[in-house]
DOLUM-541715 format. One line per field, with one value per residue (C-alpha): residue in one letter; x, y, z negated. Coordinates in Angstrom, 2 decimals, always signed. Each point is the difference from the previous one (the first is absolute). Layout:
REM DOLUM-541715
type: A  ...
east: X  ...
north: Y  ...
up: Z  ...
REM end
This chain:
REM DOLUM-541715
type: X  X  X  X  X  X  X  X  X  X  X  X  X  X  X  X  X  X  X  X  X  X  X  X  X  X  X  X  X  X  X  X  X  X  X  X  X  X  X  X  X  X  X  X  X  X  X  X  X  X  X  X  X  X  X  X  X  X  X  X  X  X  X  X  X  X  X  X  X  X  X  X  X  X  X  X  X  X  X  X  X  X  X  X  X  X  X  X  X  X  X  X  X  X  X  X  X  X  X  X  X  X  X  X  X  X  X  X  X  X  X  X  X  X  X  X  X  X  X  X  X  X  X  X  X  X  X  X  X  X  X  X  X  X  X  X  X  X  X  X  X  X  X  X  X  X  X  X  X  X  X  X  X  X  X  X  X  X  X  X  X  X  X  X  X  X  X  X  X  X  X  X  X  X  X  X  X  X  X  X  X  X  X  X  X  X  X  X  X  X  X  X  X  X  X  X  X  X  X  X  X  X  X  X  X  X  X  X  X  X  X  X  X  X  X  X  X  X  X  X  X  X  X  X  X  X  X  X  X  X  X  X  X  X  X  X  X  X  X  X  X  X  X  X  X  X  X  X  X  X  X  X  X  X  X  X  X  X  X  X  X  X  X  X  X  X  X  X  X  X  X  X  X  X  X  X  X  X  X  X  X  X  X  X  X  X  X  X  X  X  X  X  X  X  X  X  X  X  X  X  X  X  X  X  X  X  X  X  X  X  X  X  X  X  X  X  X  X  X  X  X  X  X  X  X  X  X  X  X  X  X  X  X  X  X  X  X  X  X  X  X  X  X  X  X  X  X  X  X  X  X  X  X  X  X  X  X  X  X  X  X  X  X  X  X  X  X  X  X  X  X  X  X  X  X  X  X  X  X  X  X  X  X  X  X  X  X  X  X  X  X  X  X  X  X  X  X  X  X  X  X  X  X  X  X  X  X  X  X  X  X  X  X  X  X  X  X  X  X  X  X  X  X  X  X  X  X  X  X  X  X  X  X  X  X  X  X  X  X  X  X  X  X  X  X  X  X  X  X  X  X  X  X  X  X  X  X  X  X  X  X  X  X  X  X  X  X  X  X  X  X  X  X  X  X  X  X  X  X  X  X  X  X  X  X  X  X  X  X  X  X  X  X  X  X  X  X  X  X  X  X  X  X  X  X  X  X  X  X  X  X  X  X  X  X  X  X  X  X  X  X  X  X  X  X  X  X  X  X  X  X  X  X  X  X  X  X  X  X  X  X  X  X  X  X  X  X  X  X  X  X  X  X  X  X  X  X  X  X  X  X  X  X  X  X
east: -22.74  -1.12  +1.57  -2.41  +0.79  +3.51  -0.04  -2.52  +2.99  +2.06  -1.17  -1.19  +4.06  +0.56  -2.31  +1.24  +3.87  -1.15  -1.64  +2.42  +2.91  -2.13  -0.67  +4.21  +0.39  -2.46  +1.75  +3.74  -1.16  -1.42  +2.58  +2.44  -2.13  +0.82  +3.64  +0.39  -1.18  +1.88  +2.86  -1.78  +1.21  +3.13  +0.61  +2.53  -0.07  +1.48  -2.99  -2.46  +1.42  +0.12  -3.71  -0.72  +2.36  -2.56  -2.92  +1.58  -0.04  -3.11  -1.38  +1.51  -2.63  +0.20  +3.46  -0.11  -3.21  +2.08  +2.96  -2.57  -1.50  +3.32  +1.18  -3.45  +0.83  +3.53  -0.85  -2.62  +2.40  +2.67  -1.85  -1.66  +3.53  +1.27  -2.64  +0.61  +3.35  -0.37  +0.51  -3.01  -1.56  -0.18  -2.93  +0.63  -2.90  +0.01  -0.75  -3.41  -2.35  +2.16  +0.54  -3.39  -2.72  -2.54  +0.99  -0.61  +2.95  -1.26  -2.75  -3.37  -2.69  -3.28  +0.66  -2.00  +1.55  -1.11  -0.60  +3.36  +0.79  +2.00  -0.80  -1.68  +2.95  -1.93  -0.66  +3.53  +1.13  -2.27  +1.35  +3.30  -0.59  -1.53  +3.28  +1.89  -1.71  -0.75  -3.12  -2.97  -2.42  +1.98  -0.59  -3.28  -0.21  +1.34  -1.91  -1.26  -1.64  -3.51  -1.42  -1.07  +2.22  +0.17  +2.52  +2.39  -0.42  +0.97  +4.31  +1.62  +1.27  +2.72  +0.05  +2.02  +2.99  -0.19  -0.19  +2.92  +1.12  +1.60  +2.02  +2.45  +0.79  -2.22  -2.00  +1.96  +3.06  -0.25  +0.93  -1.38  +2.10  -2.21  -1.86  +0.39  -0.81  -3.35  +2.00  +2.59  +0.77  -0.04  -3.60  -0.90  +1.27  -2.27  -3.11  +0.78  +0.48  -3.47  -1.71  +1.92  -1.06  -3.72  -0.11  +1.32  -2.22  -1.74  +2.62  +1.29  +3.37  +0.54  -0.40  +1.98  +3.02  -2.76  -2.25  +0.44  -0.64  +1.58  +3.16  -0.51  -0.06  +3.39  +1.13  -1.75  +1.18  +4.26  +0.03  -0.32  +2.68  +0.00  -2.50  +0.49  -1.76  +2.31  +2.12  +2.41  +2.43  -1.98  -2.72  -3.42  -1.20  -3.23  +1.54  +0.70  -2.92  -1.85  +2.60  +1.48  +3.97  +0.12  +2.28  -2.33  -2.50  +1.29  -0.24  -2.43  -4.16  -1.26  -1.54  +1.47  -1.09  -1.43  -2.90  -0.77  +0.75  -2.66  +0.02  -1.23  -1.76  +0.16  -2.74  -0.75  +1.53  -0.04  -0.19  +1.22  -2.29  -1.31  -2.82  +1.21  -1.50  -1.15  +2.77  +0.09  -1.94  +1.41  -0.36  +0.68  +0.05  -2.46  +1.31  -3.53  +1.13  +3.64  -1.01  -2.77  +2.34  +2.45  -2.89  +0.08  -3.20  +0.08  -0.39  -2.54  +0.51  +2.57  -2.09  +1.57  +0.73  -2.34  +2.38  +2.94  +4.02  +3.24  +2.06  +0.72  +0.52  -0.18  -2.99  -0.73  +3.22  -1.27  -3.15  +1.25  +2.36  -3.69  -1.09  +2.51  +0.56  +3.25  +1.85  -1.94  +2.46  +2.56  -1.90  -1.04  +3.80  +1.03  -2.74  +1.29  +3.47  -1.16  -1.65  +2.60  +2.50  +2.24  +3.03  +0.29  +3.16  +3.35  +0.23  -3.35  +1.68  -3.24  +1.67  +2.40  -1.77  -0.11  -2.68  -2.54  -1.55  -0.64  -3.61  -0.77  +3.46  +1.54  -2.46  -3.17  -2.21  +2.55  +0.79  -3.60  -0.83  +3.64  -0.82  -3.08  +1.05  +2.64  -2.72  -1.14  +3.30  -0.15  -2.54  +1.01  +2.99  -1.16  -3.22  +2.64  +1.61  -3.38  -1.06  +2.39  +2.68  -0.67  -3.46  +0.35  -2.83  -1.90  +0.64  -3.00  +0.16  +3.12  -2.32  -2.34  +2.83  +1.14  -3.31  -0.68  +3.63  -0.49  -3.69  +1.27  -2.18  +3.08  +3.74  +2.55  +3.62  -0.58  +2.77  +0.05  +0.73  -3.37  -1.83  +1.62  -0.23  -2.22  -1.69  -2.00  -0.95  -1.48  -1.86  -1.43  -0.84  -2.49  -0.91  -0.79  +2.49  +3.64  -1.08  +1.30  -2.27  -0.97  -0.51  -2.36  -2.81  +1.23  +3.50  +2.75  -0.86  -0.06  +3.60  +3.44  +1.33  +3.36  +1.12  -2.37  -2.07  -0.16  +3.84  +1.08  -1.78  +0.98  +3.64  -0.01  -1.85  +1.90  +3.05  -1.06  -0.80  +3.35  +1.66  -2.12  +0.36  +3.27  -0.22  +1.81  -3.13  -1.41  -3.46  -0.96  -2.82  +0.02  -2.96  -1.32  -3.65  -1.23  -0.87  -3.57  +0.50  -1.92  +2.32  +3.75  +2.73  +3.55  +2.30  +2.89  +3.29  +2.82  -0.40  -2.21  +1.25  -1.31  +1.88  -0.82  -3.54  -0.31  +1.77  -2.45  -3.05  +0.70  +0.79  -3.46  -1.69  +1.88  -0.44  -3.35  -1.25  +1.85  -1.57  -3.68  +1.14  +0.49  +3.91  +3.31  +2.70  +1.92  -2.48  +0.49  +3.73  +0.71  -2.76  +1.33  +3.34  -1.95  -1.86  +3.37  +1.44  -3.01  +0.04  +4.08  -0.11  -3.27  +1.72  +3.23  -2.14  -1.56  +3.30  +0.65  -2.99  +1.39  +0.90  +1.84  +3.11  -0.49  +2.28  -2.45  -2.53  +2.09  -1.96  +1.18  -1.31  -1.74  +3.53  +1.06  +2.28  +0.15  -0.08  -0.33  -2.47
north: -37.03  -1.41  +0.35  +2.40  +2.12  -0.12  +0.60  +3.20  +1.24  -0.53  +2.03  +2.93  +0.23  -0.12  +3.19  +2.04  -0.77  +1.57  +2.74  +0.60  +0.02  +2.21  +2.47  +0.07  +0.48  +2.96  +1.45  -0.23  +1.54  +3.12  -0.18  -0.03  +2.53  +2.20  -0.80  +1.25  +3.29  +0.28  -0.30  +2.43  +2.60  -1.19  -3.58  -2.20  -3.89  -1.02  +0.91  -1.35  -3.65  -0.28  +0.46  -2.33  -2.23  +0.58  -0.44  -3.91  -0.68  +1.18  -2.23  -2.88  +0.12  -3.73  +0.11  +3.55  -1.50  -3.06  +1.97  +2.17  -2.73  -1.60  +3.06  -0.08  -3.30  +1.00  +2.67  -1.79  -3.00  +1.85  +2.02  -3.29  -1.55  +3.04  -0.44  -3.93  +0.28  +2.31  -1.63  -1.18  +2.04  -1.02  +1.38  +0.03  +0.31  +1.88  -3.74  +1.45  -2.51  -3.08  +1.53  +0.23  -2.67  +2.38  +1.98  +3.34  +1.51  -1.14  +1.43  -1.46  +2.44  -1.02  -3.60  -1.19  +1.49  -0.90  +2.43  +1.05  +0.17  -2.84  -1.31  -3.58  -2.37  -2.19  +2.74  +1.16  -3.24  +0.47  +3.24  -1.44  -3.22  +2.39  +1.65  -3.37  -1.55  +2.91  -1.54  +2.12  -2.25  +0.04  +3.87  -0.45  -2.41  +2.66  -0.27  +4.00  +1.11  +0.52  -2.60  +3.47  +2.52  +3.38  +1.41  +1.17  -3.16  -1.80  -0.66  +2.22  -1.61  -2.40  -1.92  +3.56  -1.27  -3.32  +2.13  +0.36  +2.63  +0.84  +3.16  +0.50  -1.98  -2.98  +0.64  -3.00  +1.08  +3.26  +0.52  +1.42  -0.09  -1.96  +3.27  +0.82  -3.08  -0.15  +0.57  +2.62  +3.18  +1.01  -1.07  +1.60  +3.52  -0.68  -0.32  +2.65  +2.61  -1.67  +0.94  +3.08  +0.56  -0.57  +2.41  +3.14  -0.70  +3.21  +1.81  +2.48  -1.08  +4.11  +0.14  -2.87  +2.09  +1.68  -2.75  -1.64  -3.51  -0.22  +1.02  -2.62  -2.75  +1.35  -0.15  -3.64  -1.29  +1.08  -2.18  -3.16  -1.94  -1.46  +2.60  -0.06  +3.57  +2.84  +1.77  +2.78  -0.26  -3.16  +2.27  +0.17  +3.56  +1.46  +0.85  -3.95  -1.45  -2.80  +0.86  -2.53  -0.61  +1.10  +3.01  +3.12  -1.68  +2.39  +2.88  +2.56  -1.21  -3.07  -1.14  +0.01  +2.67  -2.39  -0.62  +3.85  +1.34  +0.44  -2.75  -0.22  -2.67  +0.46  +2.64  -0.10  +1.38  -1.48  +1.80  -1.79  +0.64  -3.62  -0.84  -1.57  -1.46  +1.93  +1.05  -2.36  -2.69  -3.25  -3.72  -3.34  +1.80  -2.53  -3.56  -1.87  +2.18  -0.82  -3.66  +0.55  +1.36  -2.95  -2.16  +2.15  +2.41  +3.89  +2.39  +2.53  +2.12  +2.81  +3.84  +2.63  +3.69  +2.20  +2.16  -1.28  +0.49  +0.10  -2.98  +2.37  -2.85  -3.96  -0.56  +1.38  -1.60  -3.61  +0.58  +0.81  -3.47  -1.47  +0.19  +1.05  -1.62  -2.26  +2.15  +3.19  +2.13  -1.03  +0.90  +3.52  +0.58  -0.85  +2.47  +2.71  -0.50  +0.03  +3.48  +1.44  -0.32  -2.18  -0.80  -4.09  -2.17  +0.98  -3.62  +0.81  -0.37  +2.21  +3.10  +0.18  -1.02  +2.40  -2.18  -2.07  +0.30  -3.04  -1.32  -4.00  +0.28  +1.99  +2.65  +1.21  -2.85  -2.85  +1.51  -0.40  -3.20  -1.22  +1.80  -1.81  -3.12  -0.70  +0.47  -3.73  -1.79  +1.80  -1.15  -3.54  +0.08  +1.60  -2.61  -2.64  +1.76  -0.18  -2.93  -2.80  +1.44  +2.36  +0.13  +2.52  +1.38  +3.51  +2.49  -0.17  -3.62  +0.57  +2.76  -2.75  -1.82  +2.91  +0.79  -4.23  +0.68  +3.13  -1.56  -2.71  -2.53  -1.43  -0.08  +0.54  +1.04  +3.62  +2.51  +2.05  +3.17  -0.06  -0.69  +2.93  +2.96  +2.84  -0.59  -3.10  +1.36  +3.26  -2.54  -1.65  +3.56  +0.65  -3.34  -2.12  -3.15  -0.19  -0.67  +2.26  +2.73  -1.11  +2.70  -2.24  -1.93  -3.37  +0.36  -1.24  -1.88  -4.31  -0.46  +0.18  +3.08  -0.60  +1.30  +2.57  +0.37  +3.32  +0.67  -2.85  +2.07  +3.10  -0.80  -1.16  +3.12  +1.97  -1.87  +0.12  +3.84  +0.59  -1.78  +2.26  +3.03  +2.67  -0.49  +3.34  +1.81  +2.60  +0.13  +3.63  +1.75  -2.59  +0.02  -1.07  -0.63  +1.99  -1.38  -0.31  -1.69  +2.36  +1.99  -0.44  +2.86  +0.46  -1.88  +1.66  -2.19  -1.63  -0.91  -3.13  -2.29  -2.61  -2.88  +1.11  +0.43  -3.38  -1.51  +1.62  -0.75  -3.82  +0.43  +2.04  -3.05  -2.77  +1.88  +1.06  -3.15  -0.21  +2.74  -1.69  -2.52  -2.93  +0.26  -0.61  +2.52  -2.82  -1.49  +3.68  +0.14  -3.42  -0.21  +3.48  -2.10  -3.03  +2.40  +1.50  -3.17  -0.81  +3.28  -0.64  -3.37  +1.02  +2.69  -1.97  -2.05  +2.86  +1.76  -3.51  +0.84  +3.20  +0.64  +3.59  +0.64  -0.07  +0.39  -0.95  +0.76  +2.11  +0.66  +0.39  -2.64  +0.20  -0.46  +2.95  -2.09  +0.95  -3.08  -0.16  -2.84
up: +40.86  +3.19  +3.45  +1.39  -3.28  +0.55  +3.43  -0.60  -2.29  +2.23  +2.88  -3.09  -1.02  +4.16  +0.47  -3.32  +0.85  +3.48  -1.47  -2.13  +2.87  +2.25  -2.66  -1.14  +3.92  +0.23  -3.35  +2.17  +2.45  -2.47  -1.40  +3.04  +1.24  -2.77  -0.01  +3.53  -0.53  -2.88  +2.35  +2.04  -2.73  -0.78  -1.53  +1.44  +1.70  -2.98  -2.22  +2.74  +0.73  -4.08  -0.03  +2.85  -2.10  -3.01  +1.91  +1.71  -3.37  -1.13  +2.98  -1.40  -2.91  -1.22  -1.00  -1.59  -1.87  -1.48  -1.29  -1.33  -1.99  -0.74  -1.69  -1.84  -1.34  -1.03  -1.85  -2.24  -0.30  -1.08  -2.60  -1.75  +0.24  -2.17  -2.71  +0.47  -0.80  -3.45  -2.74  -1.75  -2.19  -4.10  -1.11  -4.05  -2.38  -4.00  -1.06  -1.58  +1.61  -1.22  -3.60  -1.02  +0.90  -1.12  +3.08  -1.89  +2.06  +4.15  +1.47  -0.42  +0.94  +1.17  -1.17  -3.52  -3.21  -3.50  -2.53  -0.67  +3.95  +0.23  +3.29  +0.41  +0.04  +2.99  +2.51  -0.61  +1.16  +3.12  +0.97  -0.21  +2.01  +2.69  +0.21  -0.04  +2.54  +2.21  +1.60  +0.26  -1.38  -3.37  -0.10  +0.60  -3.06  -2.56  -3.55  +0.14  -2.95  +2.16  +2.98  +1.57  -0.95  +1.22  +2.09  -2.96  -1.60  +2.83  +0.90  +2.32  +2.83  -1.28  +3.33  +1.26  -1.54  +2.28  +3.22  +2.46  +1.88  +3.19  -0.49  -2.40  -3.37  -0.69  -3.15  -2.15  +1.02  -2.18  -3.72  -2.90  -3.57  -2.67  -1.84  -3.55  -2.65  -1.70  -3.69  +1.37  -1.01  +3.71  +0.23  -3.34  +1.26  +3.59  -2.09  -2.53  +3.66  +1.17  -3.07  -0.35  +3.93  -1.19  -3.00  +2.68  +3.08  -0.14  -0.46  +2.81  +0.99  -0.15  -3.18  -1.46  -1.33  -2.30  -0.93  -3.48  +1.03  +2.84  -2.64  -2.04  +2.99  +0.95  -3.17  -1.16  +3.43  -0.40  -3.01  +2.21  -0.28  +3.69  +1.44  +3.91  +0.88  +0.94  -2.63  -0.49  -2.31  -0.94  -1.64  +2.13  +0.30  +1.32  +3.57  +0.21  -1.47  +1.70  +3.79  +1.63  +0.82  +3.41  +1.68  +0.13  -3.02  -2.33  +1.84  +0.54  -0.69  -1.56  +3.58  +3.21  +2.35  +2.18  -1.98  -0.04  +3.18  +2.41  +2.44  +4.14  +0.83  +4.39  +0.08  -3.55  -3.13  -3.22  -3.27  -2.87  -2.74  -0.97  -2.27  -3.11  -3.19  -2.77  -2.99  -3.43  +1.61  -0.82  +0.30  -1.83  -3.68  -1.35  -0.62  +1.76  +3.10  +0.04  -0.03  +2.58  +2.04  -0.38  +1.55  +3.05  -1.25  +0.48  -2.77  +0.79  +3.09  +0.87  -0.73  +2.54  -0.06  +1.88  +0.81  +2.37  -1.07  +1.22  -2.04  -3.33  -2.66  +0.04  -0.58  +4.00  +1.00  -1.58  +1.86  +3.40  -0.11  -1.06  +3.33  +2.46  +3.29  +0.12  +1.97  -0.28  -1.97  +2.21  +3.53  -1.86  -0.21  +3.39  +1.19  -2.27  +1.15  +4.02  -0.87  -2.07  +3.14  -2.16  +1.48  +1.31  -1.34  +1.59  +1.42  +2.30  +3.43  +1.30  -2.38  +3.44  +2.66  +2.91  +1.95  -2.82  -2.94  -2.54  +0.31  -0.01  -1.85  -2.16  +0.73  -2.19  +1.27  -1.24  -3.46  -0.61  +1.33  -1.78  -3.61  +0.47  +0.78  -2.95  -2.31  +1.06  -0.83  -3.09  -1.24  +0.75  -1.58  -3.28  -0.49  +0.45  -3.19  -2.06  +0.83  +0.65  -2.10  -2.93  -1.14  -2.23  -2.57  +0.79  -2.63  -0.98  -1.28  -1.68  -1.84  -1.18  -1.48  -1.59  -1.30  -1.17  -1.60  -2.03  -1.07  -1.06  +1.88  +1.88  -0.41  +2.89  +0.57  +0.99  -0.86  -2.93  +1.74  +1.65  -3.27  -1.51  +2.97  -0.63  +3.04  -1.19  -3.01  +1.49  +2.35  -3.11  -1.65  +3.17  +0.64  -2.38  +1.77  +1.27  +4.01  +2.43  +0.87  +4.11  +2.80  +1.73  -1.20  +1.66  -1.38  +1.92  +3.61  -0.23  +0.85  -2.06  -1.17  +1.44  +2.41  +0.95  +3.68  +0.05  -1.14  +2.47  +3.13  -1.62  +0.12  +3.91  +1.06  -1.38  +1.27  +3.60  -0.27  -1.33  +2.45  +3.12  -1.67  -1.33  -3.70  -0.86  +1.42  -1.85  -0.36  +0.47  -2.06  -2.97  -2.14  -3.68  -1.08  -2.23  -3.53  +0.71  +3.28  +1.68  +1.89  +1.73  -0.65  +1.37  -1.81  -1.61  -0.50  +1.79  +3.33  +0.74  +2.77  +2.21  -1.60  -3.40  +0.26  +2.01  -3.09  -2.47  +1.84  -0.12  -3.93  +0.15  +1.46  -2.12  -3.19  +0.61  -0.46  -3.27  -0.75  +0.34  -1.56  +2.14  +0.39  -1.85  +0.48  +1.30  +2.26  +1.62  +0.23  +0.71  +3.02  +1.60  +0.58  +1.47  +2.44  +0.73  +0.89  +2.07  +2.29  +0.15  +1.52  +2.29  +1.64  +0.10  +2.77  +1.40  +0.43  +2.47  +2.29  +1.31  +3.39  -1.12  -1.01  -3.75  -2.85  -2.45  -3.51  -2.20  -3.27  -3.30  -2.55  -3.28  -2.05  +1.89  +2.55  +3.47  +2.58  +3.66  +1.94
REM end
């Protein structure tokens, strides 16, 4: 910068300063102005020389401007120094990928498989060198299965779990347990309850208690040794079929209310009939589509209903976590509980307030833009989890091994318990093969299976909405879908409450996708922690930014604990 530069900013600072002085002074003297004739009517000298005291040092705008920016910096510093001085996380693995150099337990989608789908030692070896090095020139030098493949056969973002981010826990310093072994009993019961999920898709989740198959899953499925799903009495029934282990999944409906109730949209109102995919369609049955798939190719294309549906069954529930926006179920809830009247936290200092209401915080404005914004963290912290630590295998590879096994074209440790379940033989009796029946024709997405996106953003939601929001609520007027889908009717039951159906409709979204096919039961329950976590240590840093008196988030967790932020 030359002189004449300097000097020209110079005399530019000069003038604003100026400007800036002359327009305080004009807003003392309004103010002044206004101050006297409130004494007019009553106030006293005290009150007056404190606001000329306020308004001397409102003048002296430099020095209100640094501590302003010095607090800025404090606040920021002191929050990194928190997560600085954690203790490092130890992110432990199931040992899978080091066991077995044929890498039939990672994930290997979309990179070259032979005919068995045992992925192509060498662009193994690239994928992990990408993730070793970190540079993005080595992820642009992955061995895919196709120079030009399309956009399911290409990977899903792995560079996400590199990112950093500036609110809240960085994504490496959060921890998943290693998932269930590739020859485990655990992992033998999680594909026997995908299959099992598979074979009852079209059935109404009304009608399980009557249904004969849907009998025979809860009965095939309680003889697991080390099943994880819910149980009473350690026997599954028909009432806890295919729920998750949340406080208020049990109770009442299959699906949450808040992805039946009518929802506004500003001016707008939202009906929630979706179209969904037509019933008994299913994909990957054939072995030269399985493997196709496994290259990153598509198998055939979805074929929809005509007629749109409330969510009745799992195959509509597995279609509306096909598409859904990331935070979408989430948003729709927050705008049901604005227009059901539904009271706010007892911690909202605006629940008092004689002169405000909440707006740019803690008000209807901020929960949005905040439920929003954890979804972003979220996501960084689970792809960190799928790709630099786990790398787990899709259910629907494990199928293929299953299928290799019980052919007898390949040999690996896979339990007995899944070789014996009722559920892959009646897959064999319609289909010809052991793979896993898919919901969608491209299977699961191009990243790991655990943990799971949408259970990860699911569980921070829904942790930020419980933490706005009085959990004991009840939700008045309840409904259920009716078994066609075509209709909504009052629900008859226990009461329903906020927390509980919050709860339920992240196990709706988590399982959902096990539903489809793509998920493990733990990728579900395991990622609804993480994105607890997330939202926990988010608002913990939020909570810092306030200028109200604020005692904090209360919220009660997804173990049923009660904590305060």
């Amino acid at each position: 910068m030359n002189l004449a530069e300097i000097k020209q900013g110079t005399e530019a600072a000069s003038r604003s300063s100026t400007s800036r002085r002359a327009f305080l002074g004009r807003a003392a003297a309004a103010v002044a102005a206004g101050v006297v004739g409130s004494a007019s009517t009553g106030a006293g000298t005290t009150e007056i020389a404190q606001a000329q005291e306020l308004e001397t040092q409102s003048a002296a705008g430099p020095s209100a401007g640094h501590k302003r920016q010095r607090q800025a910096y404090r606040i920021r510093v002191e929050a990194a120094r928190r997560e600085l001085d954690r203790p490092l996380a130890d992110h432990l693995t199931n040992g899978d990928e080091q066991l077995y150099p044929n890498k039939i337990a990672s994930y290997s989608k979309g990179l070259p498989h032979n005919q068995l789908g045992e992925v192509d030692p060498a662009a193994y070896a690239s994928l992990i060198r990408a993730l070793t090095t970190g540079d993005p020139e080595d992820f642009e030098n992955i061995v895919t299965a196709s120079h030009d493949p399309t956009i399911f056969g290409k990977l899903t973002n792995p560079q996400a779990g590199l990112a950093f981010e500036m609110v809240g826990a960085d994504s490496h310093a959060l921890v998943q347990k290693p998932p269930p072994a590739f020859s485990s009993a655990e992992e033998a019961a999680e594909i026997a309850e995908n299959y099992w999920m598979a074979l009852t898709r079209d059935v109404p989740f009304t009608e399980y208690d009557a249904d004969p198959l849907v009998n025979r899953a809860a009965e095939d499925l309680s003889r697991f040794s080390d099943f994880r799903g819910p149980k009473l009495s350690g026997q599954l029934t028909t009432r806890t079929l295919f729920r998750g282990l949340t406080p208020g999944d049990l109770l009442g409906p299959y699906i949450s209310q808040f992805l039946w109730l009518a929802t506004p949209f500003g001016a707008e109102r939202v009906d929630r009939r979706m179209r969904t995919t037509m019933a008994g369609v299913d994909f990957m049955t054939r072995y030269d589509e399985w493997l196709a798939v496994q290259n990153g190719g598509v198998a055939g294309e979805n074929q929809y209903d005509p007629i749109p549906r409330y969510i009745r069954n799992g195959r509509n529930l597995g279609e509306w976590v096909h598409i859904d926006v990331l935070f979408q179920a989430y948003f729709n809830a927050l705008l049901i509980l604005l227009n059901l009247g539904a009271p706010r936290d007892a911690n909202n200092p605006y629940n008092a307030s004689r002169t405000q209401r909440g707006f740019g915080t803690l008000g209807d404005p901020y929960i949005a833009s905040i439920l929003c914004a954890v979804a972003k963290p979220a996501l960084k912290a689970v792809w960190y989890q799928k790709w630099f630590v786990h790398r787990r295998l899709r259910p629907e590879a494990f199928a293929g091994r299953s299928h290799n096994h019980a052919a007898c074209a390949a040999g690996y440790p896979i339990h007995s318990e899944i070789l014996n379940s009722q559920a892959v033989a009646e897959v064999f009796k319609r289909n010809g093969t052991y793979l896993l029946p898919m919901a969608f024709p491209e299977g699961s997405p191009t990243h790991p299976a655990y943990g799971a996106g949408h259970a990860t953003v699911a569980g921070a939601c829904v942790t930020v909405l419980k933490a706005f929001f009085e959990e004991s609520f009840v939700i008045p007027q309840p409904v259920e879908a009716s078994a066609d889908g075509l209709s909504l009717a009052p629900y008859v039951g226990p009461p329903l409450s906020v927390g509980g159906e919050l709860n339920k409709l992240a196990s709706n979204v988590a399982i959902g996708r096990n539903i489809a096919g793509v998920h493990w039961r733990s990728d579900a329950t395991e990622s609804l922690k993480l994105g607890e976590e997330v939202a926990i240590r988010f608002l913990r840093e939020e909570r810092e930014c306030f200028n109200e008196r604020f005692d904090g988030f209360s919220l009660t967790r997804f173990d049923g604990t009660t904590i305060t932020v």
